[in-house]
C-alpha positions in Angstrom: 28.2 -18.6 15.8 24.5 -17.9 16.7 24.2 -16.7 12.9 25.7 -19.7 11.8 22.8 -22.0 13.4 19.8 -19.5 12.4 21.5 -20.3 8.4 21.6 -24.1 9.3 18.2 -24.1 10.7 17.0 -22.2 7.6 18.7 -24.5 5.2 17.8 -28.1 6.9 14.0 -26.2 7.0 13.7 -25.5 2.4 15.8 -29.2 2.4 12.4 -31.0 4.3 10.3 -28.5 2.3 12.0 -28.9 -1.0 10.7 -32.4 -1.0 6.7 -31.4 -1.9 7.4 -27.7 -3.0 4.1 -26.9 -4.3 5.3 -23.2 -6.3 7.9 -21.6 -6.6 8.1 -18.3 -8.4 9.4 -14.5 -8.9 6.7 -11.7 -8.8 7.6 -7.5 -9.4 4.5 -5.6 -9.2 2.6 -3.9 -11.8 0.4 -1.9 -9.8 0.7 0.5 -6.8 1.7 -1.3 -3.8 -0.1 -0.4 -0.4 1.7 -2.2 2.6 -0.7 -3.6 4.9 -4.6 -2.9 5.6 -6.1 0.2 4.6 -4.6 2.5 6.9 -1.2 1.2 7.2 1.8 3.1 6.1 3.2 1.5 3.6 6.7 3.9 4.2 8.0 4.1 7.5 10.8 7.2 8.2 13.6 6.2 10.2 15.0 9.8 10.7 13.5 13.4 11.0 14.1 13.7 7.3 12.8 10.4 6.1 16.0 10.3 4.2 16.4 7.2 5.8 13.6 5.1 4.6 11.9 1.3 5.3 9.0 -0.2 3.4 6.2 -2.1 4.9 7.0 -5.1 1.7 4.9 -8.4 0.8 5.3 -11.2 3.1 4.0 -14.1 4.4 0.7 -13.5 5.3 0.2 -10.8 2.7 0.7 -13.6 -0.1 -1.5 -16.4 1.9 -4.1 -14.0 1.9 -4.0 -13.3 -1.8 -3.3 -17.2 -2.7 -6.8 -17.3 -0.4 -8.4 -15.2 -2.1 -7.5 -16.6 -5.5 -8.7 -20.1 -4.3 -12.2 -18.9 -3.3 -12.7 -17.2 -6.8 -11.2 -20.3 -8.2 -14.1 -22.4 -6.5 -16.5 -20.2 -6.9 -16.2 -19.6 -10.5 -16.2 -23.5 -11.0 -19.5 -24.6 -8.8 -22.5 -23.1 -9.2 -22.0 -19.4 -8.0 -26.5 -19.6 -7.0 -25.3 -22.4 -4.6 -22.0 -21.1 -3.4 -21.5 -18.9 -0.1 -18.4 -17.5 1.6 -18.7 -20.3 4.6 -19.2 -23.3 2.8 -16.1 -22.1 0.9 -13.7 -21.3 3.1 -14.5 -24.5 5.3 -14.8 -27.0 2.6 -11.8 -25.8 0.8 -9.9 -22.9 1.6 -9.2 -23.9 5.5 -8.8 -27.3 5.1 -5.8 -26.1 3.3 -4.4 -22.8 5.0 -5.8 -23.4 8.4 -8.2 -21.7 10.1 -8.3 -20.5 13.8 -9.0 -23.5 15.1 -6.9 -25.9 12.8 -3.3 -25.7 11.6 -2.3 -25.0 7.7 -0.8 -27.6 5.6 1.2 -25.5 3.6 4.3 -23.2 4.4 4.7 -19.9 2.9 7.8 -18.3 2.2 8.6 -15.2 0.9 11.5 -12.7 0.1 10.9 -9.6 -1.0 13.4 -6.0 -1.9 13.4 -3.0 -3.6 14.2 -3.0 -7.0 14.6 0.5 -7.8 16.5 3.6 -7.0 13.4 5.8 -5.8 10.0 3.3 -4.9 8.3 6.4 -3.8 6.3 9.4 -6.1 7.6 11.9 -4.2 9.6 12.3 -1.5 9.6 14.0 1.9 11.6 17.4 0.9 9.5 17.9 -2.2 6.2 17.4 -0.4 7.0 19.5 2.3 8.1 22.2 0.4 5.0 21.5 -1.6 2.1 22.3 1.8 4.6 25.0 2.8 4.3 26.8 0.1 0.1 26.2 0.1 0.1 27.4 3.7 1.8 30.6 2.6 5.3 29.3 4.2 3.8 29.3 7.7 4.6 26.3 9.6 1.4 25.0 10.9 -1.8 23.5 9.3 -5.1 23.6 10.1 -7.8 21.0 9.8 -9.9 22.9 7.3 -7.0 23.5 5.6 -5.7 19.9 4.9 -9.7 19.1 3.9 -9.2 22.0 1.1 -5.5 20.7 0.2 -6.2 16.8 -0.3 -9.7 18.3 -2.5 -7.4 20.3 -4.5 -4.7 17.3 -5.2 -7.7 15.4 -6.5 -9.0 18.5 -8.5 -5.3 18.8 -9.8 -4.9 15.1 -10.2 -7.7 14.6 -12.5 -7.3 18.0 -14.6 -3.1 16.0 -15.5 -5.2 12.8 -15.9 -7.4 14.5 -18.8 -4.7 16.5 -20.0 -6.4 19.9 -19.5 -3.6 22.3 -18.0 -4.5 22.8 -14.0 -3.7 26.1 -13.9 -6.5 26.8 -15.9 -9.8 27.2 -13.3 -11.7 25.9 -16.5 -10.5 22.8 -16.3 -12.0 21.7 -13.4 -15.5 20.7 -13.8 -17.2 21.6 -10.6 -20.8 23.1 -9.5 -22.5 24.4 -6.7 -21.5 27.0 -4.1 -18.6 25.8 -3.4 -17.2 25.2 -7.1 -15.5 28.7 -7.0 -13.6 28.5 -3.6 -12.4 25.0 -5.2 -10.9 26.1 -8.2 -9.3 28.2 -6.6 -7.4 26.5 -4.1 -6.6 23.7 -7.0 -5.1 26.6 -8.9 -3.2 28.2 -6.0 -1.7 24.5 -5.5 -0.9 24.0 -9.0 1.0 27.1 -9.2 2.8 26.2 -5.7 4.1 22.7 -7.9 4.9 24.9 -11.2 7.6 26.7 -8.4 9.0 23.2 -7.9 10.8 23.5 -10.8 12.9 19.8 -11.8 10.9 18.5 -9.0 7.6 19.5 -10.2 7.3 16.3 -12.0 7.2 13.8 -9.0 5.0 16.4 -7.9 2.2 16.1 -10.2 2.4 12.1 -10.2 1.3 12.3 -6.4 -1.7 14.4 -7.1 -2.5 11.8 -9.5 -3.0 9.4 -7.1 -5.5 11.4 -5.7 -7.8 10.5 -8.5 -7.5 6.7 -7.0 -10.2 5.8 -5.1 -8.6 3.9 -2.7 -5.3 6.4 -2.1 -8.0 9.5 -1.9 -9.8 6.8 1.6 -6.6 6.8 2.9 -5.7 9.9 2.4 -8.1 11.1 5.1 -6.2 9.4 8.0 -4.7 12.5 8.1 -8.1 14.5 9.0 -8.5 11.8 12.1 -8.2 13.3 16.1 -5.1 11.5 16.3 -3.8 14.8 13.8 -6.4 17.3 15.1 -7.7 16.6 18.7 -9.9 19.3 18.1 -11.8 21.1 14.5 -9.7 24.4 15.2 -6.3 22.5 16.2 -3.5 23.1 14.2 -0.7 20.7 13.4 2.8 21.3 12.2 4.2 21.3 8.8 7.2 18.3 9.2 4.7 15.9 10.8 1.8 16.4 8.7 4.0 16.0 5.8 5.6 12.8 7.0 2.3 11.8 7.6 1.3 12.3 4.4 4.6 11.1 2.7 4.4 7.5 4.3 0.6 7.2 3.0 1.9 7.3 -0.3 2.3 3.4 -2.5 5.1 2.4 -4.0 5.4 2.2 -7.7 5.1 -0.3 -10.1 8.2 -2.4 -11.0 10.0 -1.3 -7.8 8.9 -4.6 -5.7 10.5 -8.2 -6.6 9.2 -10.7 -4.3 9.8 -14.1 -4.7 7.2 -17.0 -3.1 7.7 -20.5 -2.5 4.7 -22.2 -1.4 5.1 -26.4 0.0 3.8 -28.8 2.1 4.1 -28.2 5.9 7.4 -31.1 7.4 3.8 -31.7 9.4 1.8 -32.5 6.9 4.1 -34.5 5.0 4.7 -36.5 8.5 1.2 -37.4 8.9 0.7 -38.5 5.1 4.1 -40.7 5.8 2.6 -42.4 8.8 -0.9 -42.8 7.2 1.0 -44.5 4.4 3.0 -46.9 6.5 -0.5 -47.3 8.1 -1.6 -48.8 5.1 
């Protein structure tokens, strides 16, 4: 019964909207998708396995802040950009439109968004665990210093697949200074550890070559943050650092469909009805 009146609450809400829908379209990403700000996991694990999985997906206030974003390139590309700032903007335009905290939107937002494909992820839990197990020489603890080398040498191996150079070669990575040696190494020592991955290797290499992202290689260092290691000589264990590092991970392209349909607030519409009868 109480299902029955959310679905006619919905319904009589896109019947008042349908009469000034501003947009109405279907989106599947072609890039990575990060859920969220920066540091927000765009995979959340529902069991100890993360075989169970949920997705931090676009919504509504995801897309109103990209359709915001849009509209202040929009004007600022138009006016003259020497006599443009953010403020005069985002008040004169962009607020007056989407609201502000001190003023209420005029349009309404709504999106829907699911999973498109069998396996959103690069790689998934098992295969990356088995992955820093078999870095840390099977133990099952981590150390700080030792995550710092690891997310250094998915970058190095990351790169060496992106230039096709084979990663198992220490040649192939293009490093100087005292450091360069230990480096290689490690990059090596971790490429051999995905070589023993055998049909999973594959997924395996794709994550390390996010690592030569910019943005995925910030993010990545969430997992060097007190929260992980209280302390520089702390050690963490295997199946939470790898979790951890797991739900970091985007989603890949052509795995999100979202579709948005952008109108005119039943408040808006009001007040333009009684201005007109004003008239």
């Amino acid at each position: 019964m109480q299902d029955n009146r959310i679905e006619t609450i919905a319904n009589l809400a896109q019947t008042i909207a349908g009469r000034r829908t501003i947009l109405s379209a279907t989106f599947v990403n072609v890039t990575p998708w990060w859920g969220g700000g920066p540091f927000t996991d765009t995979i959340i694990c529902l069991d100890s396995e993360c075989k169970q999985l949920d997705y931090a997906l676009p919504n509504s206030e995801t897309v109103k802040g990209l359709l915001r974003w849009v509209l202040r390139t929009i004007y600022a590309s138009i006016e003259d950009i020497e006599d443009v700032n953010y403020k005069d903007i985002e008040k004169k335009y962009v607020a007056s439109l989407f609201g502000s905290t001190s003023s209420e939107s005029k349009v309404h937002v709504m999106v829907e968004s699911r999973i498109c494909c069998e396996k959103p992820y690069y790689v998934s839990y098992s295969t990356l665990k088995q992955l820093v197990k078999c870095y840390v020489e099977n133990r099952n603890v981590i150390g700080r210093e030792e995550v710092r080398n690891l997310l250094t040498s998915f970058e190095l191996v990351g790169h060496a697949i992106l230039r096709g150079h084979d990663p198992s070669n220490t040649n192939s990575y293009f490093l100087t200074g005292k450091k360069a040696g230990k480096q290689k190494r490690n990059a090596k020592m971790l490429y051999d550890c995905i070589r023993k991955l055998g049909r999973y290797r594959h997924e395996a290499e794709e994550f390390a070559k996010l690592f030569a992202i910019p943005r995925f290689r910030l993010i990545s260092m969430k997992v060097l943050s007190k929260e992980v290691f209280p302390h520089k000589n702390s050690n963490t264990d295997i199946d939470y650092f790898a979790k951890l590092l797991f739900s970091l991970q985007p989603l890949k392209p052509g795995c999100i469909e979202t579709r948005i349909s952008v109108y005119w607030s039943p408040r808006s519409l009001a007040l333009e009805e009684d201005g007109m009868r004003s008239i």
